[in-house]
C-alpha positions in Angstrom: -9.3 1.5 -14.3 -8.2 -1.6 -12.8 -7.8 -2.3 -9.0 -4.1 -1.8 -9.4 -4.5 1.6 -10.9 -7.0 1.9 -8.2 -4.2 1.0 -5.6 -1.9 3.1 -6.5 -4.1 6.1 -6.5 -4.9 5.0 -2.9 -1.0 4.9 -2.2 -0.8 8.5 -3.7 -3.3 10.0 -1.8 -2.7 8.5 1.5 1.1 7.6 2.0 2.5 9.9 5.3 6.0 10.0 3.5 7.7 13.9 2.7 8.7 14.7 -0.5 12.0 15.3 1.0 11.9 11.6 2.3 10.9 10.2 -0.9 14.1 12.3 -3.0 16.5 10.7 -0.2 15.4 7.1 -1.2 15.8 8.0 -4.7 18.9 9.3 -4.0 19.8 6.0 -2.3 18.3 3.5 -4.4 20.4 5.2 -7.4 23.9 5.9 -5.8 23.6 1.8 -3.8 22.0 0.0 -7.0 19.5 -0.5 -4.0 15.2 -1.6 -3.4 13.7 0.8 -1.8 13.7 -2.1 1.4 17.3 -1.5 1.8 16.9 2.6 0.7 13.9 3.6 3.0 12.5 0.6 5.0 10.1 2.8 5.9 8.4 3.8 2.8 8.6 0.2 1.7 6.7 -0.5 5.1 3.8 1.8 4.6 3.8 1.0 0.5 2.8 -3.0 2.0 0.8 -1.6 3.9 -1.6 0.8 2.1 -1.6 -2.1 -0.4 -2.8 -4.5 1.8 -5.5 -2.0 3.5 -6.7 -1.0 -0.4 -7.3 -5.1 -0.9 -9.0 -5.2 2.2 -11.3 -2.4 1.7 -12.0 -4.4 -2.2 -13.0 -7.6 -0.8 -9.1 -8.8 -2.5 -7.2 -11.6 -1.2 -4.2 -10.8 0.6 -1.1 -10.4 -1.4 -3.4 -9.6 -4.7 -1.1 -7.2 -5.5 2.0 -9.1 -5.8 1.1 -11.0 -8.9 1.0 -7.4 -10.8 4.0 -5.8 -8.9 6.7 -5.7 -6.2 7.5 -3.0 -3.8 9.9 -1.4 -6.0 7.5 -1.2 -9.5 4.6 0.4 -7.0 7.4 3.0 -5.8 8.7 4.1 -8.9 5.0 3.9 -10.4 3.9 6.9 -8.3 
């Protein structure tokens, strides 16, 4: 399993976001042709952040995880 897979796990089990919240931003992101910045800033926000805090805890430069995805591809990913 590769620290992305890793990651993402890590976003799965820790994100604070309702399933409720998460259907709304689908919702959103497919009735605007929208990111899920513009859709739920929010869930974008703690996506970034649980990111960065799964590099940090791997010794990973910041950003790492850009080069393999965006906001949006982690998002639809889970």
């Amino acid at each position: 399993m590769t620290h992305f897979d890793k990651a993402l796990q890590y976003v799965r089990d820790n994100h604070r976001w309702s399933d409720a919240e998460e259907q709304v931003a689908l919702e959103r992101i497919n009735a605007f042709r929208c990111d899920i910045s513009s859709a739920y800033p929010s869930i974008a926000d703690e996506i970034n952040d649980l990111m960065e805090e799964y590099g940090q805890d791997n010794d990973l430069p910041e950003g790492w995880w850009y080069e393999l995805a965006d906001t949006d591809e982690v998002f639809i990913n889970l």
